[in-house]
C-alpha positions as CSV (number, residue, x, y, z in Angstrom):
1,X,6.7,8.2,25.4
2,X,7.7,8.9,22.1
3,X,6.3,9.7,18.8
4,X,7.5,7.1,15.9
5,X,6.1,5.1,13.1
6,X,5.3,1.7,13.8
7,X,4.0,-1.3,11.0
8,X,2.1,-3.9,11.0
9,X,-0.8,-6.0,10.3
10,X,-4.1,-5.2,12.6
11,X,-5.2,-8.7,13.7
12,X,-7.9,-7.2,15.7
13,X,-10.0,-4.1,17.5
14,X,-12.4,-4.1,20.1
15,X,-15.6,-2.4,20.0
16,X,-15.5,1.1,21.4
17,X,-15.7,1.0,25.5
18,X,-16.3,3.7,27.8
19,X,-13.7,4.5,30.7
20,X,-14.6,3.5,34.3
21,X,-15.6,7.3,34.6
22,X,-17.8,6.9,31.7
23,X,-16.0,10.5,30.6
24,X,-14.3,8.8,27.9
25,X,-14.6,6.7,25.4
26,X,-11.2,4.1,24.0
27,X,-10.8,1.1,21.7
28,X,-7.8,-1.4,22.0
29,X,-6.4,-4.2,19.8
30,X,-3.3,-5.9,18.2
31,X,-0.5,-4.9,15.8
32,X,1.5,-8.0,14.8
33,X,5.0,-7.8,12.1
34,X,4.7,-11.8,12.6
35,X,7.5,-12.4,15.1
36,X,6.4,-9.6,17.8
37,X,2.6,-8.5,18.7
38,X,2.2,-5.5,20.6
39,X,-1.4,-4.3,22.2
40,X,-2.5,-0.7,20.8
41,X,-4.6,1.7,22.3
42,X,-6.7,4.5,20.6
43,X,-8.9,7.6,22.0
44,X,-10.4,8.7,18.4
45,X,-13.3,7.5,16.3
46,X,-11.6,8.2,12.9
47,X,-8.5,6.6,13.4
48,X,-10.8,3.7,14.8
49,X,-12.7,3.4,11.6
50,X,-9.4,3.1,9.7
51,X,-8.3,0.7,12.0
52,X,-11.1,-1.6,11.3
53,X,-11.0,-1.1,7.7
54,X,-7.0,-2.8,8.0
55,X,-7.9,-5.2,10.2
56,X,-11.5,-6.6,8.2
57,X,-9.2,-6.2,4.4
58,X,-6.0,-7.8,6.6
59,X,-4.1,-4.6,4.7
60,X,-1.2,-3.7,6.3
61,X,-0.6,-0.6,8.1
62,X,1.7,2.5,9.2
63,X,0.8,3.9,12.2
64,X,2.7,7.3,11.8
65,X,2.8,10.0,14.8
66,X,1.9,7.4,17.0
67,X,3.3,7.3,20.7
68,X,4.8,4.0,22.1
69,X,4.5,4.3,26.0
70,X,5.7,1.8,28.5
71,X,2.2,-0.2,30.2
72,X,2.0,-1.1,33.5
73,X,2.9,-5.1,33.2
74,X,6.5,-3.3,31.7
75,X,5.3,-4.6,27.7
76,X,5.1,-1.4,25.0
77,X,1.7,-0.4,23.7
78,X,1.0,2.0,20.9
79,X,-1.1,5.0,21.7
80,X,-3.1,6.3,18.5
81,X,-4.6,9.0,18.6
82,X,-5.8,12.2,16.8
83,X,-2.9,13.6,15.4
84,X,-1.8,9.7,14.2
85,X,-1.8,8.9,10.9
86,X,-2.7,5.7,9.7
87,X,-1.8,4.4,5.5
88,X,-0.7,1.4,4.1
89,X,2.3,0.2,4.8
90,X,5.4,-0.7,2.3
91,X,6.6,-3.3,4.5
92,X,5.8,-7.2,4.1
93,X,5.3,-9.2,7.1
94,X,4.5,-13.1,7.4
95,X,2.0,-13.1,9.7
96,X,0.1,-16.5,11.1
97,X,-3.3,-16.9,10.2
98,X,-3.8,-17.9,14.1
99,X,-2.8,-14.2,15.5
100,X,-5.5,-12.6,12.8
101,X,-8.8,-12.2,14.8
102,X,-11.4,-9.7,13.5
103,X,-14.1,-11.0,15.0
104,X,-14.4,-12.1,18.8
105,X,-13.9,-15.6,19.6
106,X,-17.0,-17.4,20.8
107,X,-16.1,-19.4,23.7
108,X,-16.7,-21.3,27.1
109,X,-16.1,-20.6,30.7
110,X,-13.9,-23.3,31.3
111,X,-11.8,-22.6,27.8
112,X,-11.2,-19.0,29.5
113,X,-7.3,-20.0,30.9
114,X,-6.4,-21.2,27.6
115,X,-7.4,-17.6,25.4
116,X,-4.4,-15.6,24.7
117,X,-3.2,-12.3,26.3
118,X,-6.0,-9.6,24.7
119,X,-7.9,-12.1,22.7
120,X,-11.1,-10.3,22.1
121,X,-14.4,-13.1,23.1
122,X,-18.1,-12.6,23.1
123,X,-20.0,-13.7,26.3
124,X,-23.1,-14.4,26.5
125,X,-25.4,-14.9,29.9
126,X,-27.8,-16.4,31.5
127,X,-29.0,-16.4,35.2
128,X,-31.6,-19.2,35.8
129,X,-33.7,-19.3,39.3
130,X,-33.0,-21.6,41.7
131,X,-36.7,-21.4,43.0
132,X,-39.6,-19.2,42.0
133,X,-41.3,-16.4,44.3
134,X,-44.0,-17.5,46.4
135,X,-47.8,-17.0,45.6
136,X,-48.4,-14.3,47.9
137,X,-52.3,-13.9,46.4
């Protein structure tokens, strides 16, 4: 890992989640320059709202102090966390309208394969009974 400044344009954050431990809480989202998107990774809730504020007003960003670490499928991710600093950024990047999502996508089951890696969606669920409980009166 190392500390480095990254830019880029925020083209989206997930809500906060908790760990599988439930001991910690950790967002995750996008940072695209237009040619190159790379999956960040925070632990704080300030640099969180900041990161929202970016990604809503599509302003973009410097992610100073930051740590880019080497992920498990061998891709880089940006670690933020509380000792990052997050400003605008002087830097102009053509980024595609497609790669800015803010919001979740609202989708179907069987348009699941086609979603891109990290693409935040919103599920919803149903379960329906096959057959109803007997009348045990």
């Amino acid at each position: 890992t190392k500390s480095t400044t990254v830019h880029g344009l925020v083209t989206n954050v997930s809500a906060i989640l908790k760990s599988r431990s439930g001991q910690s809480s950790y967002y995750h989202g996008q940072l695209s320059d237009g040619e190159t998107t790379i999956r960040l990774v925070g632990f704080d809730s300030k640099n969180y709202a900041t990161l929202v504020r970016h990604c809503r007003d599509r302003q973009l960003a410097a992610l100073t102090n930051c740590q880019l670490k080497k992920a498990r499928n061998h891709d880089f991710e940006i670690i933020v966390h509380q000792f990052t600093k997050i400003g605008a950024s002087p830097h102009r990047f053509d980024v595609p309208d497609d790669a800015y999502r803010p919001e979740p996508l609202v989708t179907t089951l069987d348009k699941i394969p086609d979603l891109k890696a990290y693409q935040r969606i919103t599920v919803t669920a149903s379960q329906g009974r096959s057959s109803l409980p007997a009348d045990t009166g």
